[in-house]
N, C-alpha and C positions, 0 to 999 in steps of 0.2 A: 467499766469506764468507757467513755463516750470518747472517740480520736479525738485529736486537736484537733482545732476550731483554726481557720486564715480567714486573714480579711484581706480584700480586694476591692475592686471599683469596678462599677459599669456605666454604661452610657445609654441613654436612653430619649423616645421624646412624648408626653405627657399626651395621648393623643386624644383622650377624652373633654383638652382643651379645646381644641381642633372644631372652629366653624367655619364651614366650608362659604356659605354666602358672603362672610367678612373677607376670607380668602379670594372667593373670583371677584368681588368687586376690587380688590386691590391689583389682580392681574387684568381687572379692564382698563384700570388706570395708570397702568405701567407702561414703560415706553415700548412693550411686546406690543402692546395694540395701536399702539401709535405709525396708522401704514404712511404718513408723508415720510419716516423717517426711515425707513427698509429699502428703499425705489434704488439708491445706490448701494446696497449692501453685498457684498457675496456671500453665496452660502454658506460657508465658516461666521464668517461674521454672524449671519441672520443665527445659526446653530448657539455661536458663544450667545446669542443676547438671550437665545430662548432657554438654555442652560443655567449662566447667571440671573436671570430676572424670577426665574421658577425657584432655583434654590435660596435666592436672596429673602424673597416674599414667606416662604415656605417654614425656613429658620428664624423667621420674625413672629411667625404668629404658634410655631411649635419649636421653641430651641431645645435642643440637644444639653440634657440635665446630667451629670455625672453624680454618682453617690457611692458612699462605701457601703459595702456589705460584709456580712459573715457567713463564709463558708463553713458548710459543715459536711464533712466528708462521712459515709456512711459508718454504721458502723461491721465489724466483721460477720457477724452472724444474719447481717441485712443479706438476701437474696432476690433475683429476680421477680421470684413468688408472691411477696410483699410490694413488688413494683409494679405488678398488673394488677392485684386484688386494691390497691390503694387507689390506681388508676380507675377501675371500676368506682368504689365509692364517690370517687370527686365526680364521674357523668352523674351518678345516680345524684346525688345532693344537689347538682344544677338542673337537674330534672325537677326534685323536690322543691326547691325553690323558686324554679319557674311555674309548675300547675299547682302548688299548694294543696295537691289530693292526699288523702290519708294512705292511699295505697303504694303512692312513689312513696312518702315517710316511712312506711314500713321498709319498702326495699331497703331504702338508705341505711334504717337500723342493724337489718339484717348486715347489709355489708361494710358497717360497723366496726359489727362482732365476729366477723368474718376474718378483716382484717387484725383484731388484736387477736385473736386464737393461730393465724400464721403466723405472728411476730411472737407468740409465748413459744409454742413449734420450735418456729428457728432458735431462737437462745436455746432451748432446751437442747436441742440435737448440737448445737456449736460448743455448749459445755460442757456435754457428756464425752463428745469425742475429743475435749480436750482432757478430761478426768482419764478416760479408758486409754489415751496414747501418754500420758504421764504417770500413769497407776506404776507404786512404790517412789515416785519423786516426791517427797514431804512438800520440802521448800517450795514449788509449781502449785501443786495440790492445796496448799494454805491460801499461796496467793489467789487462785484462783476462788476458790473460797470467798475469800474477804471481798473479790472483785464483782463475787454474784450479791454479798450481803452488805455490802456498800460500806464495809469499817474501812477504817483510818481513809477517807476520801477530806481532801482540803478543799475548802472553796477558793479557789481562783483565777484569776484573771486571763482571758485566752492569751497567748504566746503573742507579743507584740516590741515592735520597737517604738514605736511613737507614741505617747498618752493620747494626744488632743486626737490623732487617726483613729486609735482604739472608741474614746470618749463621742466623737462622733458618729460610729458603727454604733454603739448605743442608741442616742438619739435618731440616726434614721431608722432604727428597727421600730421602737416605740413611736415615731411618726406616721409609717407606714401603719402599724396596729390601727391607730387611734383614727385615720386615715380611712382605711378598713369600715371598719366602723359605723364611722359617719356615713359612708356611704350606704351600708346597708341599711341605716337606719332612716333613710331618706328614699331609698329603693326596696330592692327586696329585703325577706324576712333577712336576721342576722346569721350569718356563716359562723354557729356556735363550737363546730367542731373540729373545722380546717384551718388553721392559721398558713399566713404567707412566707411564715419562712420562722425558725428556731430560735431561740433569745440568747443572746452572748452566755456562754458556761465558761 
């Protein structure tokens, strides 16, 4: 079974929106540039205008987006091992995706399959050493069992106090997907095998 699932918020700013020529023409015409207005200023002053006029402009053409997300905390049999071989496959697939050679696709494949034969590995060594330190507990031994062959699993909803908080962790996952998406579908090839982040369980 997969740990519970938390949802949380982050804050963020969209910076793919970000055009910079829209941006300095707006601090040409801000009252930073404006030098009859500086001549009596002190330096505090001159610093607050240059402070506020930068962040004023800055937050108008990339504001700061909050969204919930779902956390998903690893699971116990997840090791470091899986955390560098996964890290390799993601260079290698923005390799493959950037020179569209047959020969980056290979690597990428290879490390693939690299990565699921660690992650069989680890369950396997996480549940044997759970069978051999519980060896003659039935009760442990069952459960664990059912836990590797997925009986009596219910489907339900992550741990939440709010619906509509829950309800919208949904729709920003599936935004971001569809998001996703689009984008590569307008850029590079589709990112078929890396998703941005896990779907509510």
């Amino acid at each position: 079974n997969k740990p519970e699932v938390q949802i949380g918020k982050i804050s963020f700013r969209n910076m793919k929106k970000f055009d910079l020529d829209m941006f300095l023409g707006d601090v040409a015409r801000s009252p930073l540039c404006a030098e009859e207005s500086h001549s009596e200023m002190n330096i505090t002053e001159l610093t607050d205008l240059y402070n506020d006029t930068l962040s004023n402009i800055f937050n108008n053409h990339v504001p700061v987006v909050e969204k919930t997300i779902i956390k998903h905390p690893n699971a116990k049999w997840y090791n470091n091992d899986i955390t560098i071989e996964k890290r390799k496959r993601r260079q290698l697939e923005r390799r493959y995706r950037k020179s569209k050679l047959a020969i980056d696709c290979i690597a990428y494949r290879q490390q693939c399959n690299v990565v699921s034969e660690i992650i069989v590995a680890a369950k396997e060594e996480y549940y044997s050493n759970i069978i051999k330190t519980n060896f003659g507990d039935q009760k442990t031994l069952f459960t664990v069992i059912n836990k590797i062959l997925h009986r009596n699993n219910k489907n339900v909803l992550p741990s939440h106090d709010d619906d509509k908080l829950l309800a919208n962790a949904f729709i920003n996952f599936f935004e971001n997907k569809i998001s996703n998406i689009r984008d590569d579908i307008l850029g590079d090839p589709p990112e078929s095998t890396v998703a941005t982040g896990d779907p509510p369980e």
